[in-house]
C-alpha positions as CSV (number, residue, x, y, z in Angstrom):
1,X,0.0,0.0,0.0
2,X,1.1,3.6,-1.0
3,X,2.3,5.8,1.8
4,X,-0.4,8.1,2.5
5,X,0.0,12.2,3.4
6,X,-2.1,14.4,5.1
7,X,-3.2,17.1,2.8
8,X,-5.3,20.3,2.3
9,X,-5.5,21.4,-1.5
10,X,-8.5,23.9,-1.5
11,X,-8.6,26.5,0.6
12,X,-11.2,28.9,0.9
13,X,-8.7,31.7,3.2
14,X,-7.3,34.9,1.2
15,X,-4.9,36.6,3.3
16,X,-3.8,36.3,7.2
17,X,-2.2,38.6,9.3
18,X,-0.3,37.0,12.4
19,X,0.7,39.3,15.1
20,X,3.3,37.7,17.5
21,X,5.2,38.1,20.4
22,X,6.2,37.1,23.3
23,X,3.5,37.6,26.9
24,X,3.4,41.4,27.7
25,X,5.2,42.4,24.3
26,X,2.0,44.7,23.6
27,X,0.6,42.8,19.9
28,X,-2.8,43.3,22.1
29,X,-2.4,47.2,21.5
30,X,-1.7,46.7,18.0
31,X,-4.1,44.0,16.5
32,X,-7.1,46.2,17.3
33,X,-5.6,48.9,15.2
34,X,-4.6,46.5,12.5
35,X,-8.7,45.4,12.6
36,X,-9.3,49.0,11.6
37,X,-8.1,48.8,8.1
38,X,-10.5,47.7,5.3
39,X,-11.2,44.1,5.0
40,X,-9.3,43.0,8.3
41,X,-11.5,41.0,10.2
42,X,-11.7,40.9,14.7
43,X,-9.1,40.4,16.6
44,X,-9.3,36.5,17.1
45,X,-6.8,34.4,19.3
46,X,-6.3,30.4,17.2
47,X,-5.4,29.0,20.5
48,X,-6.0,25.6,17.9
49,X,-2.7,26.3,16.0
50,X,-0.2,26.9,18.9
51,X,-1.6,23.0,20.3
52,X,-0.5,21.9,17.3
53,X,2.6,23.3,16.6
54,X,3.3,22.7,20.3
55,X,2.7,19.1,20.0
56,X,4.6,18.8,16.6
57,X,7.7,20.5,18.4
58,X,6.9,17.1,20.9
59,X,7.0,14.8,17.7
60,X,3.6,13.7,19.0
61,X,1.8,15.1,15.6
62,X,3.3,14.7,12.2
63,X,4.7,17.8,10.0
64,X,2.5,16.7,7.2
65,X,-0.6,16.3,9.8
66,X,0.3,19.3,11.3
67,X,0.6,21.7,8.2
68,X,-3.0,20.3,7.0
69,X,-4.9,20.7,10.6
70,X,-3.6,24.6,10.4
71,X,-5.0,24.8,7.1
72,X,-8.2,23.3,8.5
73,X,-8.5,25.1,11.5
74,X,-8.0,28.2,9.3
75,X,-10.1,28.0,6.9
76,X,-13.1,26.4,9.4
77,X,-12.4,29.7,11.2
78,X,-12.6,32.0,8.3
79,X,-16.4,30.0,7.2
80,X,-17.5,30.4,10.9
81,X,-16.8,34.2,11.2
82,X,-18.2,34.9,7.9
83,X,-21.7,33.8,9.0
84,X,-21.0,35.1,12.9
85,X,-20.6,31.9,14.2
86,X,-17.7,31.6,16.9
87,X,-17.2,35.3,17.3
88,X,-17.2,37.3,20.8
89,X,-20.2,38.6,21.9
90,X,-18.3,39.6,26.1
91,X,-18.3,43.3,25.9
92,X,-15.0,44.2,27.9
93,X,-12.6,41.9,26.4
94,X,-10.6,43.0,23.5
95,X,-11.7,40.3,21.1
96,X,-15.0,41.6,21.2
97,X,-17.0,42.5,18.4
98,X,-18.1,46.0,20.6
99,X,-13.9,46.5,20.4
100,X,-13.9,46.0,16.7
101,X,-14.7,49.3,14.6
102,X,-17.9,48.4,13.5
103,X,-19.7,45.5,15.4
104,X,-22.8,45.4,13.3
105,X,-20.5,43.8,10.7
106,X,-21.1,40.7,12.9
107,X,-24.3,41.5,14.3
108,X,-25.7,41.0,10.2
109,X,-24.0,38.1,9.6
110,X,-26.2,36.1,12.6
111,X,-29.6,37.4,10.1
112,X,-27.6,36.3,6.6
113,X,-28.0,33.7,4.8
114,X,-24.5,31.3,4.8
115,X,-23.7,28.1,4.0
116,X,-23.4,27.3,0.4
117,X,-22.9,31.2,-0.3
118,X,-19.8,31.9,2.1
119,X,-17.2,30.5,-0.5
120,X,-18.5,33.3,-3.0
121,X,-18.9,35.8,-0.4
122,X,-15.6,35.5,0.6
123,X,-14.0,35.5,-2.6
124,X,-15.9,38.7,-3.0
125,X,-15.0,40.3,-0.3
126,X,-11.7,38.9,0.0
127,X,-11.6,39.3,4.4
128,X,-8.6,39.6,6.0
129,X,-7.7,37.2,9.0
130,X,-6.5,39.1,11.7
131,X,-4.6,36.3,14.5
132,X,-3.1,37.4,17.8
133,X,-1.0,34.7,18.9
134,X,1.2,33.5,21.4
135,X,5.1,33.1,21.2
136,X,4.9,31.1,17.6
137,X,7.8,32.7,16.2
138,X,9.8,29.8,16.8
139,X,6.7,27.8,14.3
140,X,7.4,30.4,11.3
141,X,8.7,28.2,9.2
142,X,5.6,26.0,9.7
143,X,3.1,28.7,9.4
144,X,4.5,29.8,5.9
145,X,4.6,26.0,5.1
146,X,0.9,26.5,5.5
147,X,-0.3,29.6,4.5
148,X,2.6,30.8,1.8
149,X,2.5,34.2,0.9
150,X,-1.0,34.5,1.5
151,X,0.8,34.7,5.6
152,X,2.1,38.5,7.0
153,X,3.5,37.3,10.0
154,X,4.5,40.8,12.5
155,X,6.8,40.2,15.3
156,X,6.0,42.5,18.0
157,X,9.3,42.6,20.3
158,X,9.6,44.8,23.8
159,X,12.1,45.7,26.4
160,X,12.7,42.6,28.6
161,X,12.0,44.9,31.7
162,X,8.5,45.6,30.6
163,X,7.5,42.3,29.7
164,X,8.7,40.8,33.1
165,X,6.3,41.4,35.4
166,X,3.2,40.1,33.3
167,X,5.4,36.8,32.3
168,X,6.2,35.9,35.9
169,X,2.8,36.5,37.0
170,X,1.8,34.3,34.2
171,X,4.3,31.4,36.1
172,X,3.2,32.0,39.5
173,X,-0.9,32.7,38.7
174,X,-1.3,30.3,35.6
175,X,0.7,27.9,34.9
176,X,-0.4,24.1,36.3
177,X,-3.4,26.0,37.0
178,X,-6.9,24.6,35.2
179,X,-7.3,27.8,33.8
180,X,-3.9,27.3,31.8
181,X,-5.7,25.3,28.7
182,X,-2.5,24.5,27.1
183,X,-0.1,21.6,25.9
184,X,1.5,20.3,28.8
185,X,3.9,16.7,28.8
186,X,4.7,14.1,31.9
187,X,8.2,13.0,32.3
188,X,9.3,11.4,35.0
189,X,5.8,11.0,36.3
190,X,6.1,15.1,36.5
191,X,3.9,17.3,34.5
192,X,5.5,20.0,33.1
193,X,4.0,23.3,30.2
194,X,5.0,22.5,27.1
195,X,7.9,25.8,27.2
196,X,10.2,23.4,29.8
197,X,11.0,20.7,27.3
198,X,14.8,20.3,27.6
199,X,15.2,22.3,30.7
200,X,13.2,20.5,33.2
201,X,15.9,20.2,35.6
202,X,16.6,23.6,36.0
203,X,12.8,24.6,35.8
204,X,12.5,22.5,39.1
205,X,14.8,25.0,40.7
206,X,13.5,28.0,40.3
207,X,11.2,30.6,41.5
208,X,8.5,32.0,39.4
209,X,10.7,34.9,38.1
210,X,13.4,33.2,37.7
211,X,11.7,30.7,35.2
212,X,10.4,33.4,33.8
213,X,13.8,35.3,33.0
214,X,15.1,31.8,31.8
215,X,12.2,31.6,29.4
216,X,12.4,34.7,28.2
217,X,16.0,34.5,27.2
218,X,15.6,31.2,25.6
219,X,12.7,33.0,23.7
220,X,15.0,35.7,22.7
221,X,17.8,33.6,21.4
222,X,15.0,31.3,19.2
223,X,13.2,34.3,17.7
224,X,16.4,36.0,16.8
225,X,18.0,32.8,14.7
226,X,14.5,32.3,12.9
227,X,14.3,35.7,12.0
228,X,18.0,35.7,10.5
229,X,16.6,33.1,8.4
230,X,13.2,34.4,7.3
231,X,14.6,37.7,6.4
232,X,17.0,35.7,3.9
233,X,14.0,33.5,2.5
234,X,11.8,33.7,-0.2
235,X,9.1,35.0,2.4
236,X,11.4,37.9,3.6
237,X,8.7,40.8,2.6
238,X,6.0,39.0,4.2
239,X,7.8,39.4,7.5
240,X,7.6,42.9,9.8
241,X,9.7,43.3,12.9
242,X,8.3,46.0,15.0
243,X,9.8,47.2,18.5
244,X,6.7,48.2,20.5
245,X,8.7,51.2,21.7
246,X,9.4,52.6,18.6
247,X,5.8,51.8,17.5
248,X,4.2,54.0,19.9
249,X,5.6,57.0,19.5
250,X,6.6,56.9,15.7
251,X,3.4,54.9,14.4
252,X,3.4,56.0,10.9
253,X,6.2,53.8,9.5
254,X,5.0,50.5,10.7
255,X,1.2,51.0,10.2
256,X,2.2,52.0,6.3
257,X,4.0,49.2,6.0
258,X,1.5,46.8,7.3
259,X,-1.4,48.4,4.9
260,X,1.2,47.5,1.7
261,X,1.5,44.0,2.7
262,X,-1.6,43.7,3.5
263,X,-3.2,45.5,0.5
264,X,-5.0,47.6,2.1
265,X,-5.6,51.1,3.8
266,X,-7.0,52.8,6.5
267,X,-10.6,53.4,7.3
268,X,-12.7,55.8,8.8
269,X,-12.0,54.5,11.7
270,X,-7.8,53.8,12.3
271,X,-7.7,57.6,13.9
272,X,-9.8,56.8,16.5
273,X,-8.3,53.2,17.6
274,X,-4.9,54.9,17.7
275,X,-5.9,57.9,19.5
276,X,-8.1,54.8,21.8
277,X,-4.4,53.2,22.2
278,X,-2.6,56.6,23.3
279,X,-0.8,56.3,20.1
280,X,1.3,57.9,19.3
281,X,2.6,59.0,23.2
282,X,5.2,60.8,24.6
283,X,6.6,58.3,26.8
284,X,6.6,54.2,26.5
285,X,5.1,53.9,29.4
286,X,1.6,55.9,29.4
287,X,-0.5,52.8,28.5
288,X,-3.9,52.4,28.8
289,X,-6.1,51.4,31.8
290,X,-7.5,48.4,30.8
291,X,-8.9,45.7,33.2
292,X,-7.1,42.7,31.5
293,X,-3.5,44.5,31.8
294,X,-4.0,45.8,35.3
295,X,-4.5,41.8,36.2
296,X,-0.9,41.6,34.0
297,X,0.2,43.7,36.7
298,X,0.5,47.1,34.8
299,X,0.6,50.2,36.7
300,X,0.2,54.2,35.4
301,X,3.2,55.7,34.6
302,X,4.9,58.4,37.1
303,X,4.5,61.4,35.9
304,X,7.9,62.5,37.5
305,X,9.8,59.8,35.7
306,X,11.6,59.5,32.7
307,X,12.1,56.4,30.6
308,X,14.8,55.3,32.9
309,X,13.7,55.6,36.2
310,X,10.5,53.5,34.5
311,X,12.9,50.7,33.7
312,X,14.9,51.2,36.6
313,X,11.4,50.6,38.4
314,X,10.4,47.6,36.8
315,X,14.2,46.6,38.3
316,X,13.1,46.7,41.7
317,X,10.4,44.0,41.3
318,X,13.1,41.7,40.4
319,X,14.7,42.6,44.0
320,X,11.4,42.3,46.2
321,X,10.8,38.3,44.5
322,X,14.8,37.5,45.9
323,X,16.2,36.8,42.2
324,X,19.3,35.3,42.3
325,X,22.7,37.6,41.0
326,X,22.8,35.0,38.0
327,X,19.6,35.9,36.6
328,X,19.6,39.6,37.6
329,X,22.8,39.8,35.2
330,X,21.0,37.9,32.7
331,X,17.5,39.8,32.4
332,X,20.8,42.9,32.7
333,X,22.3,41.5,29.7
334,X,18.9,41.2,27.8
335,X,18.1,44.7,28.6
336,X,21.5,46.1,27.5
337,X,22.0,44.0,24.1
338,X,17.7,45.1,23.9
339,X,18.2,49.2,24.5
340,X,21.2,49.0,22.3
341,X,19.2,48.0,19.4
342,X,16.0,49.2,19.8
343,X,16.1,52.5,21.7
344,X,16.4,55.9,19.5
């Protein structure tokens, strides 16, 4: 008998937009804005894809099986939103159709008629997939396996001392928690998240910071070698790094350079999300007040502080959770090589 491949020929998905990043990064602040522009669909998490790429990485799902579920899971999301099926109806959360510039987009769609008419209606309308997802950069390769050029994939990257709090939070609130709904593995007859694999040993030592700064810098290392490669691939223009720092107070640049990949422009609309995002700001730090990042433990800026005495701020959390020397020089040595870089 003939080997047989999983495979996924016709696809009924245009165009996708993937905004990435690391937890805390800020791609929440962005992919609302990007859901202004013409055609761009809701924010929408595909919690479905990172399982599966998680569990590939684990050799528990085949690449071939893999790349076809994506395509799947991508194109079942696309038919579901395009009758209002599956869409977000909770008012505060930022996924919400109330959050998305016009919600009686999706309101319609429950009273339209779908089925059989949704592959014409979207090759009409030709909508734009808008995906917030969560630390995938090390699966681009895959996710341009599946989607080709038809993929812009953004990288949204951030100083390592703002993204701390929120990621070791996430460790000491989340993780082996039932509300953590994510790939986990046993070893040893010990369950560990799916991030650990290969560093168990050293995960069992640490506090819930310290795993976080060893994540972080693993992270770090990963996305940078992948994006060496993908800037030297055939895909190279379908890929956008953007520094949250320099995004928010020089917007211009990146959101023009979004709306070319993408096709598209700006509607009515794109003024008032930014100016709803304090975009652009004087100062990295004046975020917004939103119940979701106050639980990520953000805090108003300090009027009285300048963008140094804010990081040198976010320093002092590391001192009150008793993080060792070793990793205070490495989240150090993050920061540095990261304000080098990044910071104009």
């Amino acid at each position: 008998m003939d080997k047989i491949t999983s495979s996924k020929k016709n696809e009924m998905f245009k165009q996708i937009v993937v905004v990435d990043g690391q937890a805390g990064c800020g791609k929440t602040l962005l992919s609302p804005i990007i859901s202004s522009f013409k055609r761009v669909e809701l924010l929408t998490y595909i919690f479905e894809i990172e399982f599966i790429l998680r569990l590939k990485k684990m050799k528990k799902i085949k690449k071939d099986a893999a790349i076809s579920m994506i395509k799947l899971f991508t194109d079942h999301k696309l038919y579901q939103t395009m009758m209002g099926r599956e869409v977000n109806f909770r008012i505060s959360d930022i996924s919400s159709i109330y959050n998305y510039r016009n919600p009686n987009v999706y309101l319609n769609r429950i009273k339209q008629r779908g089925d059989e008419i949704i592959p014409n209606k979207i090759n009409k309308k030709k909508p734009i997939l808008n995906f917030t997802t969560h630390d995938l950069t090390e699966y681009i390769n895959e996710l341009f396996e599946a989607y080709g050029t038809k993929l812009v994939f953004i990288e949204v990257i951030r100083h390592p001392l703002y993204m701390i709090i929120q990621q070791s939070l996430n460790m000491k609130n989340l993780i082996n928690t039932s509300r953590d709904v994510d790939v986990y593995y046993k070893l040893k007859n010990k369950e560990y998240p799916h991030f650990a694999l290969g560093w168990e040993s050293v995960y069992n030592k640490l506090n819930f910071v310290e795993k976080a700064i060893h994540l972080m810098s693993i992270n770090i290392k990963k996305n940078e070698e992948k994006r060496k490669k993908i800037l030297k691939s055939k895909f190279k223009n379908n890929y956008l790094l953007l520094p949250f720092e320099d995004f928010v107070k020089r917007p211009d640049k990146y959101l023009n350079d979004i709306k070319k990949k993408l096709h598209t422009t700006e509607s009515l609309d794109t003024l008032k999300f930014l100016r709803k995002a304090n975009v652009p700001r004087k100062k990295i730090a004046d975020g917004i007040p939103l119940e979701i990042y106050k639980r990520c433990g953000w805090k108003p800026s300090k009027k009285n502080l300048n963008e140094k005495d804010e990081l040198e701020l976010r320093k002092k959390y590391l001192l009150k959770n008793n993080v060792r020397k070793k990793y205070i020089d490495i989240i150090n040595s993050l920061s540095n090589k990261y304000e080098k870089k990044y910071y104009k």
